[in-house]
N, C-alpha and C positions, 0 to 999 in steps of 0.2 A: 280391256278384255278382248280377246280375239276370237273369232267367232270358234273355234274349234272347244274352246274353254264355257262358251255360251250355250253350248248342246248337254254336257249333264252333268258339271261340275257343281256340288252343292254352294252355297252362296258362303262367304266365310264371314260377309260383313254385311250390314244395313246399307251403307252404302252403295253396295253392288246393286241391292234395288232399287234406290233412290233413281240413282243415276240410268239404270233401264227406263225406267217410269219417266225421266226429262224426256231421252232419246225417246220415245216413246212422241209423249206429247210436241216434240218440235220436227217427227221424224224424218232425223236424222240415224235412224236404227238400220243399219245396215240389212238388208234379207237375210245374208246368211246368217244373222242374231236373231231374228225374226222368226223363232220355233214355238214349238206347243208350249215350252220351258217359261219362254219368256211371256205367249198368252197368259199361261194361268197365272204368272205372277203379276203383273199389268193390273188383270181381271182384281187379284186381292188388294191392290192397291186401291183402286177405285170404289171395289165393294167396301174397304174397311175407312175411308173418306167421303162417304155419298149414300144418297136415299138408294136404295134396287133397282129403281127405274131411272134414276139421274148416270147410276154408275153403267149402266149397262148400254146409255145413250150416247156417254161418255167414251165408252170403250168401242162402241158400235163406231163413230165418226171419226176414234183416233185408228181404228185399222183401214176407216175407206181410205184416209189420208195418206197414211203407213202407204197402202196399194197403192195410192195413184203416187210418190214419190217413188215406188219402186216399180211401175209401169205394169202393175196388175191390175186388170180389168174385170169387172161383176159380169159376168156372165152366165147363164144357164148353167154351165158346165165348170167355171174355176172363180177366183179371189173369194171376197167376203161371201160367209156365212150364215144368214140369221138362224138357224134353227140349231147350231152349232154354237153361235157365241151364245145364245138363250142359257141353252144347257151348260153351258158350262159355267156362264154368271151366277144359275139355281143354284147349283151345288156349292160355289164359290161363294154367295151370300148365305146359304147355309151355313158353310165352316166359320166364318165369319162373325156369327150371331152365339155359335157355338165356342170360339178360341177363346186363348188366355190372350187378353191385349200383354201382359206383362215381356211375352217371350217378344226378342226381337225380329224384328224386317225378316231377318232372313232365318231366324227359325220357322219361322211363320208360310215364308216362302218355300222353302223346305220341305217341312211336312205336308205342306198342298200337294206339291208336285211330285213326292211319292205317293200319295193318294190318288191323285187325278191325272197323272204324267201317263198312263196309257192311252195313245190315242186311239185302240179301239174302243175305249168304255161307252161315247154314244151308241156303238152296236151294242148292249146289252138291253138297252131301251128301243131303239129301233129298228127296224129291218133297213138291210144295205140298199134295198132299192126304194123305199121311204126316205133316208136319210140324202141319198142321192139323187133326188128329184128336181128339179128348177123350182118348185113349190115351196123343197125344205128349203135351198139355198137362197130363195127369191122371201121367204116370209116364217114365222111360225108356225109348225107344223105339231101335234101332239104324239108323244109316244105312243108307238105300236105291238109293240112287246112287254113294255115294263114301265107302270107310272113309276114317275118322276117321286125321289125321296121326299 
């Protein structure tokens, strides 16, 4: 898969996400694969294999990893996210509790990421200068506009 195919080509097989979800966990996942696309589908993976808080500890340590192989650094101002991976685990272990296990990998992946594939949707819940704080990005922060579903 080349990265240009990785940005918003719907998945055609289970496979396609298997195989993000290894590169993932051994990251080996190139940056430029390394999109909102492939968060939220990571994210279902782990939500639909793990407790909410196993999956989300899980995904939390495979993106420091992800960063520090691709030389991105936690800072005040860039890399990892906590108030952003939160949110989007919620809503991700939501859909989760809510899908058909029957549909496959990549239906499944699919319909998330037309669902949640905007990456403004945390601005509906929060204010841009809430959301962009060293607070939100350094820890959980609670919505400021709009509880959480």
């Amino acid at each position: 898969m080349t990265a240009a195919s990785a940005v918003g080509r719907p998945y055609a097989r289970a496979e396609e996400v298997e195989q993000l979800v290894r590169r993932f966990d051994d990251g080996t996942l190139p940056q430029a694969e390394w999109t909102h696309r492939a968060h939220l589908t990571v994210a279902l993976w782990y939500a639909s294999h793990h407790s909410p808080e196993r999956a989300l500890d899980l995904v939390r340590r495979g993106i420091l990893r992800l960063n520090a192989a691709h030389g991105v650094p936690t800072t005040p101002t860039r890399g990892y996210h906590e108030t952003i991976t939160r949110f989007y685990m919620h809503l991700v272990g939501r859909y989760v509790e809510q899908a058909d296990s029957a549909e496959s990998w990549a239906e499944r992946a699919n319909w998330l990421v037309g669902q949640y594939g905007d990456r403004e949707l945390p601005l509906r819940y929060y204010s841009e200068v809430r959301l962009k704080s060293a607070e939100a990005r350094m820890g959980w922060v609670e919505p400021d506009l709009m509880a959480l579903p």
